[in-house]
N, C-alpha and C positions, 0 to 999 in steps of 0.2 A: 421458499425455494430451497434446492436440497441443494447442503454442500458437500465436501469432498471427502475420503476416510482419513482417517487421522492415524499417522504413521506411529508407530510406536518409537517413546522418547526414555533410555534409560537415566533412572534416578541417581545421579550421582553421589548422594548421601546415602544411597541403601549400600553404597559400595564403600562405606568409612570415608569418605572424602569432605563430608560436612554442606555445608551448603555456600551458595557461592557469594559475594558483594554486592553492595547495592550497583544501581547500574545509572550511570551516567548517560545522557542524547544531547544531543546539540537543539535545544531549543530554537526557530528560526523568532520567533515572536520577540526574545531578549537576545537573541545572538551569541548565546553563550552555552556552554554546559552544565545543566543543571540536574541533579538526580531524580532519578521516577522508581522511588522505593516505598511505595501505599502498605499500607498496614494487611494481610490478608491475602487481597485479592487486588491485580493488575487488568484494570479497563481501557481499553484500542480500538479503536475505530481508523478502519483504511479503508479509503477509498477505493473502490471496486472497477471493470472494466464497463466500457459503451459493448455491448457485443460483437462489431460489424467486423472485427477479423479477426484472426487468432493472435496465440499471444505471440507477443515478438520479447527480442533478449532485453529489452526496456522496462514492459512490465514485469518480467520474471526478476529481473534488477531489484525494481520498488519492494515487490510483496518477497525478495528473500531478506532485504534488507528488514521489515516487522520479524519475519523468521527469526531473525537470529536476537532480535528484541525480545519476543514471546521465552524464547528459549535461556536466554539471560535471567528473566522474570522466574521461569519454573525452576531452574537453579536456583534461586535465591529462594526457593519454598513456596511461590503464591500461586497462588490459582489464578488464571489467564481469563477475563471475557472477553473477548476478539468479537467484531461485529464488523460486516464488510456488508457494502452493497453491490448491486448490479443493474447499470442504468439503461434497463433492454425495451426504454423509450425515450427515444432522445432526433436530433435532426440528423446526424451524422448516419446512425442506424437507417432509418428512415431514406436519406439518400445514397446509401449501400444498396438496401432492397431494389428500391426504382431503377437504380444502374444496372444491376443483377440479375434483373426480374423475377427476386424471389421475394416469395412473403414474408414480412418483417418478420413475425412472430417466428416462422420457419428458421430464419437467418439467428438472431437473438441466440433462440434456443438450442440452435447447433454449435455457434460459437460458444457460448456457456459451457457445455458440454468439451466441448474442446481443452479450453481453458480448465476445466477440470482435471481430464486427463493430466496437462502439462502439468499442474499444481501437486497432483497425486505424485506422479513419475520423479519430479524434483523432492518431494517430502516437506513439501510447505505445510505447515499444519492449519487446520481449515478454523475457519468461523466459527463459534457456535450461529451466529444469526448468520443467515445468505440469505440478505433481500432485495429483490427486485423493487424498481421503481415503481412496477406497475402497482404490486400487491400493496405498497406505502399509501397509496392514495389518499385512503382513509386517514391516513398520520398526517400527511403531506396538509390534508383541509383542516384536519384540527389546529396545526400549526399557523395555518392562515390567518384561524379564526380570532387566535390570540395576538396573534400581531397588531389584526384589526383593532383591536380593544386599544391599542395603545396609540392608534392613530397615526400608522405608519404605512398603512395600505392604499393604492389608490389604485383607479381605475383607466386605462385609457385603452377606448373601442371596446373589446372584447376580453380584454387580456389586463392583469391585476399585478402592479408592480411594488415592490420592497421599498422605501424611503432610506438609504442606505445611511443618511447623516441625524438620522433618527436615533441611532445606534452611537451611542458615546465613544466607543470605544472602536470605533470605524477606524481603520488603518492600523491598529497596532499589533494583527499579526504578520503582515509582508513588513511594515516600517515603508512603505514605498511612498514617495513625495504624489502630490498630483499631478506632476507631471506625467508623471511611470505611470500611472493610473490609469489617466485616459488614453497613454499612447497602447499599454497591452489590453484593455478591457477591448477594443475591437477586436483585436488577435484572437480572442480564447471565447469567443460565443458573446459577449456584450453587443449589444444594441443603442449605442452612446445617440446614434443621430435619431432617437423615434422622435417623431412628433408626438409632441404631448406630456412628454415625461416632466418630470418636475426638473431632477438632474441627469445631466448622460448617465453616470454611474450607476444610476436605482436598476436594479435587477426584476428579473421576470419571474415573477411566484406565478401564474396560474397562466396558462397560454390558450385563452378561445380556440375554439374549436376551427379546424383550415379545412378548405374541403380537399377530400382523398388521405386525410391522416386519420388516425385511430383519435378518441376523444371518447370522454366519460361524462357521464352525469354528475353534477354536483349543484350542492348552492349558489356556485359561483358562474352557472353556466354549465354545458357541454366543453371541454378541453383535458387538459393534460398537466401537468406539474414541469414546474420550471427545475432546472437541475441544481442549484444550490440548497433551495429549499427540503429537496429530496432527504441529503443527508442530514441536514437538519432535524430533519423531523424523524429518522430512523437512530440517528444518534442519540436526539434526547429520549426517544422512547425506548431503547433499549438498554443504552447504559447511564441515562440520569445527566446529571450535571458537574460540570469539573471531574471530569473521567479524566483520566492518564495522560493519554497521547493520543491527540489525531494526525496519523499519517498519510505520506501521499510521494508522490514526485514532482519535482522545484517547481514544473509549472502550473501545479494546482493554487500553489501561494496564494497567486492572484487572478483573475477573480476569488476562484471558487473556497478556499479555506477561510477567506477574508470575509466574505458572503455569508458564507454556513455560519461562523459564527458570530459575525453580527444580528442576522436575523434569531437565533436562538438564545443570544446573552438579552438581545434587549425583550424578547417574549418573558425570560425566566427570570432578570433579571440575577443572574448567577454567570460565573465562569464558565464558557463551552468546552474548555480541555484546559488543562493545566501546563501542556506543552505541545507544541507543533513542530514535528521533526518530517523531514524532507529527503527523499533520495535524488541523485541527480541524474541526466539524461546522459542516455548510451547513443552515441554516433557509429556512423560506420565508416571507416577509411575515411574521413575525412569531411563525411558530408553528414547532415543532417538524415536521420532516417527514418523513413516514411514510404507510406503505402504509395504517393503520387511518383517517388522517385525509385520506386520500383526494387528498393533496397532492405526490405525487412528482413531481419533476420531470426525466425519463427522457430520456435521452443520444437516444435510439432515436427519440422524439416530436420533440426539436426536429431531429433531422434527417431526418425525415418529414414535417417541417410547412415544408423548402426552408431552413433556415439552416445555413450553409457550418460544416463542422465545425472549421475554422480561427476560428471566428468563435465557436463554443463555447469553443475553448479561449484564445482570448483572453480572454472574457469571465469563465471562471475563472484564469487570468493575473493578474486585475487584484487579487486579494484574495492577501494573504500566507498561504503553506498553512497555516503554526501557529493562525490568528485563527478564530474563531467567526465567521460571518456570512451573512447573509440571501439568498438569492436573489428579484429583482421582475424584473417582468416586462423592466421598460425596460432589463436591464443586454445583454440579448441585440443588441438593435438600437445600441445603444450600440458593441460589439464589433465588430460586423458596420460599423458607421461608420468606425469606427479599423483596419481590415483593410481599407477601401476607401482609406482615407487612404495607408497605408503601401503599398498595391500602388500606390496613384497616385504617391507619392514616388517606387517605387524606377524606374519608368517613365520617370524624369527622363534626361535626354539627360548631366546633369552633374551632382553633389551635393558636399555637403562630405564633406570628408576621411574616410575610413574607421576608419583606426589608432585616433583616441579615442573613438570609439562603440563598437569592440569592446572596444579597456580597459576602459570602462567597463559595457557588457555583462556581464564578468567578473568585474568586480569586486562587480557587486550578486550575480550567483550563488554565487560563491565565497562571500560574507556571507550564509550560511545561507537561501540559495536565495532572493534577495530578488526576487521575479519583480516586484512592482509599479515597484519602482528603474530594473530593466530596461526596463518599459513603457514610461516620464518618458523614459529615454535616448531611443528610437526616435520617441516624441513629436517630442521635440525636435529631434532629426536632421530629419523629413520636415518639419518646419515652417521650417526653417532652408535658405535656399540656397547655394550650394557652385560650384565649377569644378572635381571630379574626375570627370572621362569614367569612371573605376574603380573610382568607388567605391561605386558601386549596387549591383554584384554584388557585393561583400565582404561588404557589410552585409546584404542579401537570405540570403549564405549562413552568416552571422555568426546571423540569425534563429532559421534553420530550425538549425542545430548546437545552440545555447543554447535557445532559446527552446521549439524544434519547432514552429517557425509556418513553415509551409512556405506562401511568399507567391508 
């Protein structure tokens, strides 16, 4: 699956600035901050969208939150592999289309597309791997296969389920008691009440074929791949084992992060990521926000309706990625103020010094991606006058590196 271009990211070190600190995330697995500084080269795997509608200020939230991750990382010298998927078969998708009357694939493939654009227009920098569910399959069966081996696969009717307590290390990336367990696994796509399962919790690897749904050939039957398994088997097959960070938003925790990598530590017997960092969910005025209550607020819309996509992303800039928090209307025009602020700064004939607005630049990102700290810095820079003829363009390209506000 093709993904998006890749926005050009100035080097801060080719500019005498050196290179920047290791960088700290809030592991959710330990609960604490723990550094993600690999020798080399930096491996990320983020969870990707379902297609069935465009992107809203939620997901743009999650994937700027990796953004400013990725960009911490190429500061600090390493080389990035980023692998995201795209789950453009799934039920949700699937009951989009039938409501819609348009054909899944048609649906899928335009929201992809979408989502591209908004990705491009904000400067998120893209994946090397964009893969779809569909094209995993072949991953998706081999992963099966090795599960099977371990005696953790079982059958019931048509449909082949995961043995979740197979898996030693079952609950230790949410920490969530079983209570929580069983009260969110229905929430988020579980199946606790099937007949037949061994435990509510065991998740669906391989879904029999339903009639009027899409479904493939395999050894296991005509169907489809279960969604946990997806990432599974696209994660270890592209970046191996004990990669970096798997990220996502709070409510992938659980099931789905807890799922991927139990079924993948106990196939490999090795660590599935070395840390699990989370962004949190964006409300609107008050309410939960969602397609049913008719309140999304789409990446696509406010830059249809003339606000600078720079101006978007400031405006989600300002909230820390881990927080819960609201979106109103006024944070937009707010953003769009302080983007006219900082181009009118960097305009200046002469500013102050550069060297400690980028320390400090990095010092809020490298502390577990503090982008609002960041923000305070640059405040305060353009509101502050100076005598560096040099130093506007440091800090303008010091911006767009760290930040990705390309001013």
């Amino acid at each position: 699956m093709q993904s998006w271009p890749q926005p050009h990211v100035p080097v801060l070190a080719d500019l005498g600035l050196g290179l920047g600190d290791a960088v700290r995330v809030h592991d959710t697995s330990t609960g604490s901050l723990v550094p993600s500084d690999p020798e080399g080269q930096a491996r990320l795997y983020v969870c990707g969208i379902t297609p069935y509608d465009a992107t809203h200020l939620g997901h743009a939230n999650t994937y700027l939150a990796f953004d400013l991750l990725q960009r911490a990382w190429k500061d600090r010298g390493l080389e990035v592999h980023f692998t995201q998927n795209v789950t453009d078969v799934d039920d949700p998708l699937l009951e989009r289309a039938t409501a819609t009357g348009v054909d899944w694939v048609a649906l899928a493939e335009s929201e992809t597309q979408l989502f591209r654009e908004d990705m491009t227009a904000l400067r998120i920098l893209p994946p090397e791997n964009y893969i779809g569910a569909v094209e995993s399959i072949p991953l998706v069966l081999e992963l099966i296969e090795r599960l099977a081996q371990t005696g953790a696969v079982y059958q019931v009717d048509d449909d082949y389920y995961f043995e979740v307590h197979a898996a030693g290390g079952f609950g230790s990336v949410s920490g969530y008691s079983a209570e929580q367990m069983h009260e969110i696994f229905p929430q988020r796509g579980g199946d606790p009440a099937r007949v037949g399962k061994r435990d509510p919790l065991d998740c669906l690897l391989w879904q029999g074929e339903r009639p009027g749904e899409p479904s493939w050939d395999s050894p296991l039957g005509k169907g489809r791949p279960g969604w946990h398994i997806e990432c599974s088997a696209i994660a270890l097959h592209h970046l191996g084992t004990a990669f970096d960070v798997q990220g996502g938003g709070s409510d992938l925790i659980f099931p789905h992060h807890e799922m991927s990598a139990a079924e993948a530590e106990l196939a490999t017997g090795e660590p599935f990521s070395l840390a699990y960092v989370h962004a949190g969910m964006v409300g609107f005025e008050g309410e939960k926000m969602s397609k049913s209550k008719g309140n999304l607020v789409l990446v696509s819309r406010l830059r249809a309706d003339g606000h600078d996509p720079m101006a978007i992303r400031l405006a989600l800039l300002t909230h820390h990625y881990r927080e819960d928090w609201e979106w109103f209307g006024h944070e937009i025009a707010e953003a769009q103020e302080r983007l006219a602020s900082w181009r009118a700064a960097l305009a200046r004939p002469a500013a102050p010094e550069a060297a400690p607005v980028v320390a400090a630049l990095r010092a809020a990102l490298t502390n577990d991606l503090d982008a609002p700290a960041a923000i305070a810095v640059i405040d305060d820079w353009a509101a502050t006058s100076g005598d560096d003829p040099n130093a506007s363009a440091i800090v303008g390209a010091a911006v767009d590196a760290l930040l990705g506000v390309e001013l």
